[in-house]
Structures are given as structure tokens and as C-alpha cells.
PASEBA-1860 file (N, C-alpha, C; in nm, 3 decimals):
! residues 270
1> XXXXXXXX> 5.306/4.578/-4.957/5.252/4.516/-5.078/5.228/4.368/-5.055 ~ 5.108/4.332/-5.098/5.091/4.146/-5.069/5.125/4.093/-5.189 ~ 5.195/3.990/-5.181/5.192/3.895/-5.266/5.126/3.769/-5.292 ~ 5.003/3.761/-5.395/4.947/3.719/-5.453/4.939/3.605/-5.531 ~ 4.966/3.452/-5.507/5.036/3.342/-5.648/4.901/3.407/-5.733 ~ 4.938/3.400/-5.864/4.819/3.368/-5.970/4.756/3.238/-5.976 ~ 4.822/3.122/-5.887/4.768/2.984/-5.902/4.675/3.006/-5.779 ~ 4.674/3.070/-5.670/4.526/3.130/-5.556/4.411/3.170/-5.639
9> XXXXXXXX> 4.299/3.142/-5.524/4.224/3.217/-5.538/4.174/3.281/-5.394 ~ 4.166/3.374/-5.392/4.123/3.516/-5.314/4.002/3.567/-5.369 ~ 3.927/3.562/-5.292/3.741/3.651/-5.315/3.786/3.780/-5.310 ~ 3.737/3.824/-5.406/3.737/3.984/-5.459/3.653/4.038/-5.293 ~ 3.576/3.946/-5.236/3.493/4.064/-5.079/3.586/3.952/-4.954 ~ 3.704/3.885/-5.003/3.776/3.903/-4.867/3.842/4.046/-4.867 ~ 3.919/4.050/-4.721/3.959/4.158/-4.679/4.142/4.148/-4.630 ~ 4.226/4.170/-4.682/4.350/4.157/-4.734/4.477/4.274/-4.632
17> XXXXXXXX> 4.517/4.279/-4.478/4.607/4.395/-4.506/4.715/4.357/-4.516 ~ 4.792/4.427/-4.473/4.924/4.456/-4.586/5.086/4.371/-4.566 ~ 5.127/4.307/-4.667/5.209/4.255/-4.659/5.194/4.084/-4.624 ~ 5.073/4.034/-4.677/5.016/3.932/-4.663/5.045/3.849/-4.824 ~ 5.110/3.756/-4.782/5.157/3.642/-4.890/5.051/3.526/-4.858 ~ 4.952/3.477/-5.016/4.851/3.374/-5.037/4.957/3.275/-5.143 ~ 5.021/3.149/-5.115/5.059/3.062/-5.187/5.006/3.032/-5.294 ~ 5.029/2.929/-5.390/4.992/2.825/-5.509/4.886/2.795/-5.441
25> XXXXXXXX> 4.785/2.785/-5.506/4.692/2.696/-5.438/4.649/2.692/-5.347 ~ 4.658/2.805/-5.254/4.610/2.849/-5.175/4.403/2.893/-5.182 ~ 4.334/2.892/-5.101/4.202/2.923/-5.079/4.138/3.022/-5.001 ~ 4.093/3.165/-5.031/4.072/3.201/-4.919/3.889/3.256/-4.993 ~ 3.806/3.214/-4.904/3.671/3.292/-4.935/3.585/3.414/-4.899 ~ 3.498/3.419/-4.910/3.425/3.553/-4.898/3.426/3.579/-4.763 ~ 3.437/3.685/-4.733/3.405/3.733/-4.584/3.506/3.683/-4.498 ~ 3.651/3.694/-4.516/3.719/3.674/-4.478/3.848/3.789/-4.432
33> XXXXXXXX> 3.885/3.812/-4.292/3.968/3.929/-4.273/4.107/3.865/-4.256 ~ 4.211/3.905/-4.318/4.352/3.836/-4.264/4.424/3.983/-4.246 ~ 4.475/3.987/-4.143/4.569/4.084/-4.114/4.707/4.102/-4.169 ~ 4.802/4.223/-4.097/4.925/4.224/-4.178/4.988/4.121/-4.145 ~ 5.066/4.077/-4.257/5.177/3.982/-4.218/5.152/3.838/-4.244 ~ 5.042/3.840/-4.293/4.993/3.643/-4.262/5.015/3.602/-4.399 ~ 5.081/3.496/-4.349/5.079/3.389/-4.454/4.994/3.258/-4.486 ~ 4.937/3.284/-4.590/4.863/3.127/-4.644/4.918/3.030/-4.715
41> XXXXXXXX> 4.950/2.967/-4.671/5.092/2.835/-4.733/4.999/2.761/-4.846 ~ 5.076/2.702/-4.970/4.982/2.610/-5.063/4.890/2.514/-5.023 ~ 4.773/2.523/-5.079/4.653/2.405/-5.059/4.632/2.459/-4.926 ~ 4.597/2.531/-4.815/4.549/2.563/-4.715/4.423/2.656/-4.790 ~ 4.327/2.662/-4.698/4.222/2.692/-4.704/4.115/2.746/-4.622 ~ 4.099/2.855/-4.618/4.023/2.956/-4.560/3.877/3.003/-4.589 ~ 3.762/2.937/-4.505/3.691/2.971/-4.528/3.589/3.111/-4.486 ~ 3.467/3.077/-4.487/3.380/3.212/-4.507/3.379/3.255/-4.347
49> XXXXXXXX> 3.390/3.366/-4.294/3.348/3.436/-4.156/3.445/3.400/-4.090 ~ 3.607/3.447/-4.120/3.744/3.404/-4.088/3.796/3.509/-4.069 ~ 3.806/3.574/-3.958/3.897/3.663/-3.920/4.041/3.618/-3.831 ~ 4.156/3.696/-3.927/4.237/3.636/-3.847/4.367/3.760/-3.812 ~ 4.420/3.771/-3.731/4.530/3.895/-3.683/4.660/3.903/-3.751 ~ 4.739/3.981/-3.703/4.836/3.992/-3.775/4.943/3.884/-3.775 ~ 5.029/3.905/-3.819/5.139/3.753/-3.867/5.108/3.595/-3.842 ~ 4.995/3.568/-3.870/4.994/3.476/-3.846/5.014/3.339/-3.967
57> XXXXXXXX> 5.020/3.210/-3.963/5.054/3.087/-4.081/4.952/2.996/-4.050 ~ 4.891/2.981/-4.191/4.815/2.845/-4.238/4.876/2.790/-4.317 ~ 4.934/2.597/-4.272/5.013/2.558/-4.320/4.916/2.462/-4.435 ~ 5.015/2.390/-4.536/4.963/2.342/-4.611/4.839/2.232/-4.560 ~ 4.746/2.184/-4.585/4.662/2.127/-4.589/4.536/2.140/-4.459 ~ 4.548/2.290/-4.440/4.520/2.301/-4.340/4.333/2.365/-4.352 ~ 4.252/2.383/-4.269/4.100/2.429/-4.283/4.068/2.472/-4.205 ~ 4.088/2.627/-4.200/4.029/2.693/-4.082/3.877/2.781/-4.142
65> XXXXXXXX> 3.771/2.763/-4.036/3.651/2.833/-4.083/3.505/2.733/-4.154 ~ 3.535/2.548/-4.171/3.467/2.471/-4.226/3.318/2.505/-4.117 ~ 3.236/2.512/-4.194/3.073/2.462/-4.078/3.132/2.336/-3.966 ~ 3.029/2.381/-3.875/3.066/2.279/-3.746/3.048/2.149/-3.769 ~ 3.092/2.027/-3.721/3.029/1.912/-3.778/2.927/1.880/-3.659 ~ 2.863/1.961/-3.625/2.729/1.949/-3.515/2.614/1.932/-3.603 ~ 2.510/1.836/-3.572/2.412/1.826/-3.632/2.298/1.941/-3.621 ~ 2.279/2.035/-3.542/2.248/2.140/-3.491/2.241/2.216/-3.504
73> XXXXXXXX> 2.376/2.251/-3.618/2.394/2.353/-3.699/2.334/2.370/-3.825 ~ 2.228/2.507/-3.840/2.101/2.481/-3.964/2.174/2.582/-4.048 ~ 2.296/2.590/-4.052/2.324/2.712/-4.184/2.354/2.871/-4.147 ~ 2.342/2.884/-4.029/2.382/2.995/-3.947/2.446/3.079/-3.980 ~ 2.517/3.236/-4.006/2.643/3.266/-3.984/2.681/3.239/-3.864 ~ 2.814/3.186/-3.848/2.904/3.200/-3.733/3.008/3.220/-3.818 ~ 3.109/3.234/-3.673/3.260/3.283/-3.677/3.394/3.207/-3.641 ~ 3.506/3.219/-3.702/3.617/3.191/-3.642/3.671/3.313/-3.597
81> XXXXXXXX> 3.768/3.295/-3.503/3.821/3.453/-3.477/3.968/3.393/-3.428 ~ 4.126/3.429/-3.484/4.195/3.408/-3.489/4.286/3.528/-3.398 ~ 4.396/3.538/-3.298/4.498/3.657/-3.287/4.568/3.654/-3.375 ~ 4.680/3.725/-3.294/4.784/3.790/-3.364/4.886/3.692/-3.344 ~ 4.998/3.670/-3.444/5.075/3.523/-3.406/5.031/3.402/-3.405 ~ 4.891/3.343/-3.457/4.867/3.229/-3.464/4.961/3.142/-3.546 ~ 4.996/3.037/-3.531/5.036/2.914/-3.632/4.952/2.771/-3.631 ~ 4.903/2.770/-3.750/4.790/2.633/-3.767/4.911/2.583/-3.912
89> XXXXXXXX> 4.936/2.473/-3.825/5.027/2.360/-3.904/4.928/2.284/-3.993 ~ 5.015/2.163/-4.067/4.937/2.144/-4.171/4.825/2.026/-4.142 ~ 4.712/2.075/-4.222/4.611/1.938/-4.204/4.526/1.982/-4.056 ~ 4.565/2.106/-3.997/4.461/2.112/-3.848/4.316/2.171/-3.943 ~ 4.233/2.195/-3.839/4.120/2.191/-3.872/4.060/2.249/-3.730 ~ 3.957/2.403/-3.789/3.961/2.432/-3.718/3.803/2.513/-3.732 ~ 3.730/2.464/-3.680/3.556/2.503/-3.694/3.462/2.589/-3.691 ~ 3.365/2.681/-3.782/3.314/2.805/-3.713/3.242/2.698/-3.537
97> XXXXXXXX> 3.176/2.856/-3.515/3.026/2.832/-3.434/2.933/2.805/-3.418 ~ 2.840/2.796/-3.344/2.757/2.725/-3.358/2.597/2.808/-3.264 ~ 2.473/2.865/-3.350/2.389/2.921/-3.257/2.371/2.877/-3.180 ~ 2.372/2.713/-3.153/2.272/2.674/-3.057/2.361/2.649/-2.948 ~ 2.459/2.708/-2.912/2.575/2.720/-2.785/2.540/2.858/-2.760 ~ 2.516/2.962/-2.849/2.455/3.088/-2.792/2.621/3.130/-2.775 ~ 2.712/3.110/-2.879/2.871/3.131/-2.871/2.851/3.226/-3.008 ~ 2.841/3.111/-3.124/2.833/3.180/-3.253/2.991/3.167/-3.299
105> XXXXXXXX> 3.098/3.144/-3.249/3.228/3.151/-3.266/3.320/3.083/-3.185 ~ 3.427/3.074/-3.255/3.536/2.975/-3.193/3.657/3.060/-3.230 ~ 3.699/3.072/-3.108/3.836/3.209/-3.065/3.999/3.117/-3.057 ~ 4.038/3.164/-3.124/4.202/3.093/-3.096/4.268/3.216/-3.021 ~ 4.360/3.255/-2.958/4.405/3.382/-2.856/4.533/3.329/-2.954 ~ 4.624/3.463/-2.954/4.774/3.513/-2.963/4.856/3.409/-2.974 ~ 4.946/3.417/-3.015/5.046/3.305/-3.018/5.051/3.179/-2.979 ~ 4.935/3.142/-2.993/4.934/3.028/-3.010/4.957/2.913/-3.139
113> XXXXXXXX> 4.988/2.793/-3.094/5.048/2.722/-3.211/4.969/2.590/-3.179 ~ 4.897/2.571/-3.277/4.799/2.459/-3.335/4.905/2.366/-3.387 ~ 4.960/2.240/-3.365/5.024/2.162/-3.460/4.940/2.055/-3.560 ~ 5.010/2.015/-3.642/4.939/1.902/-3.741/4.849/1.840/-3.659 ~ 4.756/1.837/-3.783/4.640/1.721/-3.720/4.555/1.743/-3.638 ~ 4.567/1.885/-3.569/4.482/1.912/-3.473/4.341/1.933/-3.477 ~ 4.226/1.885/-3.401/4.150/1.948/-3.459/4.086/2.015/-3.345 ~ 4.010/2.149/-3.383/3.930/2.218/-3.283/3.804/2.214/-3.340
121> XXXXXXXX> 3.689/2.210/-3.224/3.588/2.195/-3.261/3.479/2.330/-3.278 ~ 3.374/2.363/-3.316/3.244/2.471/-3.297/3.299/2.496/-3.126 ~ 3.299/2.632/-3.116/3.261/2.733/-3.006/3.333/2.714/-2.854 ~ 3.479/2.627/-2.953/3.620/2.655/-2.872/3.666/2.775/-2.827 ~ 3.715/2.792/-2.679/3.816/2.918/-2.716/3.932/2.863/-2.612 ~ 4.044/2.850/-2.718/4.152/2.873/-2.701/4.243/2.989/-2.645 ~ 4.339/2.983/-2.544/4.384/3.101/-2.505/4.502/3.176/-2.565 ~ 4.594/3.244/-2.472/4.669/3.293/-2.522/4.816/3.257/-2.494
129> XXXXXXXX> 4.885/3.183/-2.631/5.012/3.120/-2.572/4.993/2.985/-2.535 ~ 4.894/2.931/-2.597/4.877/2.766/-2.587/4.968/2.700/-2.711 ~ 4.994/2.580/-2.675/5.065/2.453/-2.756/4.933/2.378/-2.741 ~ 4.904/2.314/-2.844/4.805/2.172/-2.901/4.920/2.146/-2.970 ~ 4.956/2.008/-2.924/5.043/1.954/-3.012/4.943/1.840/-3.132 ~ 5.060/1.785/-3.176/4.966/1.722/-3.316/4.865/1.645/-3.282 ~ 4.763/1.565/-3.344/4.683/1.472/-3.323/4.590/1.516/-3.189 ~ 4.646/1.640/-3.108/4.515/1.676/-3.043/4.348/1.684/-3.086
137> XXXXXXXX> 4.268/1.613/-3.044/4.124/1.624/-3.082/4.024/1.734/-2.969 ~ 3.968/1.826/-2.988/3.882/1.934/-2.914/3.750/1.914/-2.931 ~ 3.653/1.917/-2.868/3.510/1.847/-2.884/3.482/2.019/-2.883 ~ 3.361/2.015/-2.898/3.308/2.143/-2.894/3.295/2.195/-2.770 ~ 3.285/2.368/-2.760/3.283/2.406/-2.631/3.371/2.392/-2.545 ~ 3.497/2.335/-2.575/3.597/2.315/-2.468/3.667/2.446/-2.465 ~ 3.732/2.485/-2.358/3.778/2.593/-2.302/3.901/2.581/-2.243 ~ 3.984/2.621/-2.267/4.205/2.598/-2.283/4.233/2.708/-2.257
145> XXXXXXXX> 4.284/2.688/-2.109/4.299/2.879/-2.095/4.447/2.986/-2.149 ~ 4.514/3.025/-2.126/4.600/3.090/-2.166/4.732/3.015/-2.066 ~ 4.841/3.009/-2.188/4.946/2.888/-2.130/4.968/2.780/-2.163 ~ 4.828/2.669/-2.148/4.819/2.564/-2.120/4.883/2.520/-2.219 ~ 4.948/2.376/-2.209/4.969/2.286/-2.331/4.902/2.160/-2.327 ~ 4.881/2.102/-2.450/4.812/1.969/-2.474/4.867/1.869/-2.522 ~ 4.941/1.756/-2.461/4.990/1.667/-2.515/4.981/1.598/-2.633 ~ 5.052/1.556/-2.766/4.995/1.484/-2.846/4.908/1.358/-2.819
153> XXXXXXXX> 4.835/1.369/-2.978/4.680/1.275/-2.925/4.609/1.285/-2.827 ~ 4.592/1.390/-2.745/4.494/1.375/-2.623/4.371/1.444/-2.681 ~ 4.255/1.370/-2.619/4.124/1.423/-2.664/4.028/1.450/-2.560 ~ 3.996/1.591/-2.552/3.897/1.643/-2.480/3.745/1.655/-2.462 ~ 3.654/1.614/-2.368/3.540/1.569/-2.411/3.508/1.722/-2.444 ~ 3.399/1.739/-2.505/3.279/1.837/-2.504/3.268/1.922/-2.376 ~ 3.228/2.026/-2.346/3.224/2.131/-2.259/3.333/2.119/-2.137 ~ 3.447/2.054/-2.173/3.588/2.039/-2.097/3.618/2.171/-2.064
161> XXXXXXXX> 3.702/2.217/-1.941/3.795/2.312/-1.914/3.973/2.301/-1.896 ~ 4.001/2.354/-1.940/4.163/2.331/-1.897/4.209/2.426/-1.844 ~ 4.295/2.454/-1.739/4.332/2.588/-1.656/4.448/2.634/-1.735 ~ 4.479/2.777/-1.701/4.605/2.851/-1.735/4.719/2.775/-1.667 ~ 4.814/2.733/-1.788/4.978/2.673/-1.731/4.937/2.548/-1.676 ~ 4.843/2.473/-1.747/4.771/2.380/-1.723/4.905/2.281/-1.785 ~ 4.954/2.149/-1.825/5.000/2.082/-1.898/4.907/1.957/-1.894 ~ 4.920/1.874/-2.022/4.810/1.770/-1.971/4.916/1.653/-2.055
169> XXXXXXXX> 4.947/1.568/-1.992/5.043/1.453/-2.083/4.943/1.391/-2.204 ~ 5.030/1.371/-2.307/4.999/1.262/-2.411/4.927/1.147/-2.442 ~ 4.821/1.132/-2.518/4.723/1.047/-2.506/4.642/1.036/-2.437 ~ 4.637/1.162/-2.352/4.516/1.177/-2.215/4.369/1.138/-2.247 ~ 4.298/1.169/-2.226/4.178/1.126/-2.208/4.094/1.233/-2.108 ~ 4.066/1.372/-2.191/4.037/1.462/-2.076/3.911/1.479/-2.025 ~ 3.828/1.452/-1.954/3.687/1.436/-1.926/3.640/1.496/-1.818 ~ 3.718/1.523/-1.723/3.723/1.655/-1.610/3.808/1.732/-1.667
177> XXXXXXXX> 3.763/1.840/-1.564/3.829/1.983/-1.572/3.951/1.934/-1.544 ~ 4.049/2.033/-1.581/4.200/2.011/-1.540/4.220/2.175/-1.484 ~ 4.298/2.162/-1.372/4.264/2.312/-1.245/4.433/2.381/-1.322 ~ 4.421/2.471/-1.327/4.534/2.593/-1.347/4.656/2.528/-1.289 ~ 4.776/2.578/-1.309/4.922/2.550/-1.319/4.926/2.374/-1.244 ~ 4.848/2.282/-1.313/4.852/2.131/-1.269/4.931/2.046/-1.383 ~ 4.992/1.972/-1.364/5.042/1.827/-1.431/4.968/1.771/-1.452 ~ 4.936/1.664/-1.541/4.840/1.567/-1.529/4.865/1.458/-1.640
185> XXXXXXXX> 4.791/1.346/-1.625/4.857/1.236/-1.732/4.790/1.085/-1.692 ~ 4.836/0.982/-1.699/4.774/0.849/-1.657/4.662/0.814/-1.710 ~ 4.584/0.713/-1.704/4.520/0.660/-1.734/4.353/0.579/-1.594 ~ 4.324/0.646/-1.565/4.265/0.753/-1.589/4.327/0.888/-1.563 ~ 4.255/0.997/-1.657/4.335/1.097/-1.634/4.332/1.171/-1.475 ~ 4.483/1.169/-1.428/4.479/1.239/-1.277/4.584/1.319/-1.267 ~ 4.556/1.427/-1.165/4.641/1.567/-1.104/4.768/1.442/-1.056 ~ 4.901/1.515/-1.081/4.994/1.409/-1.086/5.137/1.539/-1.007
193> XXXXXXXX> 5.083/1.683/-0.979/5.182/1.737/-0.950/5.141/1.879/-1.033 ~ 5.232/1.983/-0.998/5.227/2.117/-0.986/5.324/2.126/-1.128 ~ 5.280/2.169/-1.206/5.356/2.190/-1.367/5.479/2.279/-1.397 ~ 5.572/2.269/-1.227/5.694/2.325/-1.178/5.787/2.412/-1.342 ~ 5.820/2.276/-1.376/5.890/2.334/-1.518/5.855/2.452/-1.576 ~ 5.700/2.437/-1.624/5.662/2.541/-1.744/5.650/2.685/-1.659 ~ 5.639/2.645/-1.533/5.576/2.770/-1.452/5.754/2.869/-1.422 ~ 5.860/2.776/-1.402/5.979/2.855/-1.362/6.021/2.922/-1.480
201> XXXXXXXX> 6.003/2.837/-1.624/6.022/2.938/-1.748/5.962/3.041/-1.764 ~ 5.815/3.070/-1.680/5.741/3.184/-1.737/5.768/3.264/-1.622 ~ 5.865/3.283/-1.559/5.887/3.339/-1.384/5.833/3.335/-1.318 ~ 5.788/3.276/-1.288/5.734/3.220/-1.162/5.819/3.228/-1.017 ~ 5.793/3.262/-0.933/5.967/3.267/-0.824/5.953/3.101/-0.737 ~ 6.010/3.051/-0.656/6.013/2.948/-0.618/5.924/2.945/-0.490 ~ 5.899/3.096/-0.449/5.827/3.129/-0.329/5.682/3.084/-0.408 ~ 5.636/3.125/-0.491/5.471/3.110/-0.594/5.460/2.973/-0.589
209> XXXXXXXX> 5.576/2.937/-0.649/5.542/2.755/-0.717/5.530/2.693/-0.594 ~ 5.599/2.726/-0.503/5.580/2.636/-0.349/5.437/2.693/-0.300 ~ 5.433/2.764/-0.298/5.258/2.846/-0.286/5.178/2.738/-0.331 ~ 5.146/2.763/-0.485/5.064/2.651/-0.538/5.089/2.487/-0.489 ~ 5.156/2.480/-0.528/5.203/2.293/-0.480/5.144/2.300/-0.334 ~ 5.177/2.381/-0.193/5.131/2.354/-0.100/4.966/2.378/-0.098 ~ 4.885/2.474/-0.172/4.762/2.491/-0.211/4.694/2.320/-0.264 ~ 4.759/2.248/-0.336/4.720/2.144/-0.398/4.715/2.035/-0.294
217> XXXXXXXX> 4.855/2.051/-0.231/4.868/1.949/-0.169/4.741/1.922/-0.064 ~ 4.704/2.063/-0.001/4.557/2.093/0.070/4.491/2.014/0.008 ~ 4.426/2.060/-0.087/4.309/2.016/-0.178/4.244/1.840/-0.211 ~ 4.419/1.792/-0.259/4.422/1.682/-0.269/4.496/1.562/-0.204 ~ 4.595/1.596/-0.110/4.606/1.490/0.000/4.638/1.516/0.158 ~ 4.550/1.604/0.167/4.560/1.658/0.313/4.401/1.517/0.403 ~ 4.345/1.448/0.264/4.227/1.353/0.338/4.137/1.452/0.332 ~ 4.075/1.544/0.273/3.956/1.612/0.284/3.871/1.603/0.141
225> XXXXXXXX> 3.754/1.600/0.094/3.732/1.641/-0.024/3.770/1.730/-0.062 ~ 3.718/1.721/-0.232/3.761/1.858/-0.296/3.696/2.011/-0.222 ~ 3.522/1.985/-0.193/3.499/2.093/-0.160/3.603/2.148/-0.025 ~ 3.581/2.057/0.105/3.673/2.068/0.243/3.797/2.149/0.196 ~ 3.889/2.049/0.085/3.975/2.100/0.061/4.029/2.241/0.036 ~ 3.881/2.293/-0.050/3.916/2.432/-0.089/3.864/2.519/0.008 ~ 3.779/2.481/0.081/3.738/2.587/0.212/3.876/2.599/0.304 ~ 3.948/2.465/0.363/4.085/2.493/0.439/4.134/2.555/0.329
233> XXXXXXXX> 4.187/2.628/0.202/4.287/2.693/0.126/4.251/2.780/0.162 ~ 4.102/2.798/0.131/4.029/2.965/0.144/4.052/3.043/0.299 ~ 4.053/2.943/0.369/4.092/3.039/0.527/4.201/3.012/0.569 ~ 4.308/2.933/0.529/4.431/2.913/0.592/4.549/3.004/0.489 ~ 4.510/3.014/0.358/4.634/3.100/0.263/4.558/3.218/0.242 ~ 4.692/3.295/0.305/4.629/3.438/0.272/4.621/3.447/0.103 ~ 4.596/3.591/0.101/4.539/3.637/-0.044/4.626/3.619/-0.143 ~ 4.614/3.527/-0.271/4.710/3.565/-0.392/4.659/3.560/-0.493
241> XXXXXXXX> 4.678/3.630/-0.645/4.589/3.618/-0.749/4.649/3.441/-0.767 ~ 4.710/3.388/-0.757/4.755/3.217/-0.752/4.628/3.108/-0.703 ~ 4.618/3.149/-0.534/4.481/3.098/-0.479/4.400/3.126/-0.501 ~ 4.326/3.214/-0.582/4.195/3.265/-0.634/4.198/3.181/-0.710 ~ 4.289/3.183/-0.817/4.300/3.185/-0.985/4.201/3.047/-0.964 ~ 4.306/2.912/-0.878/4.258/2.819/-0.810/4.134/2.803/-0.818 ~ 4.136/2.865/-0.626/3.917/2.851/-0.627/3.857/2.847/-0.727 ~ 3.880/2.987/-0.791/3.771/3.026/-0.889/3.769/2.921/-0.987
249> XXXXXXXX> 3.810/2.876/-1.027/3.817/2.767/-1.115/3.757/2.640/-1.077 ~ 3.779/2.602/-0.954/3.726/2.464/-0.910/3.580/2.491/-0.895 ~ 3.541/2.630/-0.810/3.429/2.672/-0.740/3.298/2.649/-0.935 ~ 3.413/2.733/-0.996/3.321/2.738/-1.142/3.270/2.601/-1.233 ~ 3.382/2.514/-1.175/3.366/2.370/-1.293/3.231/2.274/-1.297 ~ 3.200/2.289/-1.383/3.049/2.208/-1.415/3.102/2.100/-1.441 ~ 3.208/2.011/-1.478/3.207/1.898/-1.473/3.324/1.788/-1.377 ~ 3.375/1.911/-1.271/3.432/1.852/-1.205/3.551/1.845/-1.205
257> XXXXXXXX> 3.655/1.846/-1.100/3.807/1.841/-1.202/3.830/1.675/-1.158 ~ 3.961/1.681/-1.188/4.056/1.523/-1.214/4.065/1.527/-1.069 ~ 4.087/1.411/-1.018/4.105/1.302/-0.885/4.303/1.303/-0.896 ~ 4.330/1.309/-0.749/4.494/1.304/-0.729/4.491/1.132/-0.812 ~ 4.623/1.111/-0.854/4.663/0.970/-0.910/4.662/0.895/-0.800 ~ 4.604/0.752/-0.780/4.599/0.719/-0.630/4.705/0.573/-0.614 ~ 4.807/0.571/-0.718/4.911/0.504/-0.703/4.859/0.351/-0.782 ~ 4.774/0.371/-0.869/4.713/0.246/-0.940/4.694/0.257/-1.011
265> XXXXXX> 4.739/0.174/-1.166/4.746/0.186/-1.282/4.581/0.141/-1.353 ~ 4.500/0.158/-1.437/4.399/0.113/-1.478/4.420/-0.047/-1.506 ~ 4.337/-0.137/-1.472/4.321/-0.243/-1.474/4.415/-0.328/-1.363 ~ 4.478/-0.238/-1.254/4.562/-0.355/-1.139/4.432/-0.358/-1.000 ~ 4.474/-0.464/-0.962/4.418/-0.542/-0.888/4.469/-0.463/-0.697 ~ 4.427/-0.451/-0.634/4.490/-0.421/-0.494/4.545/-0.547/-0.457
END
């Protein structure tokens, strides 16, 4: 049975299953799917072409489903598309799609947790089991793979990538790609180390994590470029879905990934 405030309003052609609690003041509009279990916290607000999975929370002041703020966008349907286990804290903000990306939608994956303030932009997709912590900003088209976390306040340009078990420190500044299970942080933003921690919580064995780290270390201070770099990985480490995951990622990046930290802070002098 859902429970309903009488101070909501709910569109008679959203779509409601079961055991779904809409707060005081809560908003949800037409053409909207919420699965079992979800909660809409007061003053949150749900707009039109919002599908979202089971148990998931929209916290108070929160806007998932607003038109893109792309100028580009002529009135379109697009989509949000939410999993199962989402949490969007209060005040995030979170955008349909957009035709002229040829996306049409912006995907949040599974358990993931959006904190305050966040915002995601038109024809994001978020993975599965990501942290955005608060004050994160997402340009459109950026791509956060499954894992990753985002430091508070860091802002990602437009058609950005972030790898799986990616971490990216606080206040970053993300403008290259950031490559799968990497650290990263500084000013400018740079590969700073192998994201050891998050990777031994998710089991990782110590044989893998030394895998990767020695893969990187190739890449980025063996003195070769990036490309060099990844050709010695490609013929010197045998096969692992780890070193693929890698390549494939660098081999794919249209805008390039992050530079090793080269022991110099922005604005020092040699």
C-alpha cells in the first residue's frame, strides 16, 4: 500500500508501484514511473519523463527530470532514467536529455548516492555504485563509470570520462579523462597513484592492485609517452580483464587522460 500526504500532488498519469511513500509537499508529474519502495521526501520534485527503480530517495529540495539547461534543447521529449537504490540528497539536480547528443537521456546506475548540491547535467550516465559527493558540478555528456567517486566541489568539463574505481580528490578541476582504478587530485588535475584503498575494500587481492600500479607505473614513469606506454603494457603484461579495462579506456578517450603529477605545484617557479 503507498502512502500518499494529502498536502502532495501526484498526476493521476504518473505511474506509482507499491509501497511508495510521496511526502507534504512533495511533486511528482505526468509521465512519471517510481518503483517499489521509493520515497519522495517534502518539497522534492519530480518531473515529466522520470523513471525511477525500486527503493530509491528524493531528498527535500531536490529536482530530478527539469529540461536541460542547453540552449539546444527545442522542447523535445527526453528522459531521466534512475536504478534501483538511488539516493539524490537534498537540493541535487538532476537533468533530462537532450536530442541533439543523439542520447535523449541521462542514466544514474544502482546504488548510487548523489549528495547535496549536486548537479548532473543533460545526457550524463552515471554508473553503478558511484559517490558524487556534495557541490559536485557534471557538464553534460560526462560519463562516471561504475565505482568511481567524486570529490566534493569538483567540476567536470562537458564530454569528460571518469574510469571504474576511479577516485578524483576535492575541488578538482576535471578536464581530461581520468583512467580506471586511478587517484587523482592537484591542481592541475594529475594521476597521483593507484586508488589502493577503495580497490582492497571491493576485493581486490594485493596480487591485482600490484598488477595495476605496475601497469601505471609503465604508462606513466617508465619515460615513454602515453601512447609507447600502452603498447610496452600491451606486450609485456599478459592478459587481465584489469589491463584491458586500462587500454580500452585510454585507446577510447577523445579528450585525453590526466598527465602523472610532475612534483610542481601550479604557479612554482623551477
Amino acid at each position: 500500500m503507498n502512502k500518499i500526504s494529502p498536502q502532495a500532488y501526484v498526476s493521476p498519469k504518473a505511474k506509482l508501484g507499491d509501497n511508495v511513500e510521496v511526502c507534504p509537499f512533495a511533486f511528482i508529474d505526468d509521465d512519471v514511473e517510481i518503483g517499489d519502495g521509493c520515497k519522495i521526501h517534502p518539497h522534492a520534485v519530480v518531473y515529466q519523463y522520470v523513471k525511477m527503480g525500486k527503493n530509491c530517495q528524493v531528498f527535500p529540495g531536490a529536482v530530478v527530470g527539469a529540461i536541460p539547461q542547453d540552449l539546444k534543447y527545442e522542447g523535445e521529449v527526453t528522459y531521466v532514467e534512475l536504478g534501483d537504490n538511488v539516493t539524490v540528497r537534498e537540493c541535487a539536480t538532476i537533468n533530462r536529455g537532450t536530442k541533439a547528443s543523439g542520447k535523449y537521456v541521462t542514466k544514474i546506475g544502482s546504488d548510487t548516492l548523489i549528495m547535496s548540491y549536486v548537479h548532473v547535467a543533460h545526457d550524463c550516465e552515471i554508473g553503478n555504485h558511484c559517490i558524487l559527493v556534495s557541490y559536485v558540478g557534471i557538464a553534460g555528456e560526462t560519463v562516471i563509470e561504475d565505482w568511481a567517486i567524486i570529490g566534493g566541489g569538483a567540476k567536470a568539463h562537458q564530454f569528460s570520462k571518469v574510469g571504474c574505481h576511479a577516485m578524483v580528490g576535492g575541488m578538482s578541476k576535471i578536464n581530461k579523462d581520468i583512467p580506471p582504478y586511478a587517484l587523482c587530485g592537484r591542481e592541475p588535475i594529475s594521476y597521483a597513484g593507484v586508488n589502493i584503498v577503495g580497490l582492497r575494500r571491493r576485493g581486490f587481492s594485493p596480487e591485482v592492485i600490484r598488477n595495476i600500479k605496475d601497469i601505471y607505473d609503465t604508462i606513466y614513469y617508465s619515460g615513454y609517452n602515453i601512447s609507447d606506454g600502452c603498447a610496452k603494457v600491451e606486450a609485456g603484461f599478459p592478459q587481465s580483464e584489469e589491463r584491458d579495462t586500462i587500454l580500452n579506456f585510454i585507446k577510447n578517450s577523445k579528450r585525453g587522460i590526466i598527465r602523472a603529477y610532475d612534483g610542481k605545484l601550479k604557479g612554482e617557479i623551477d
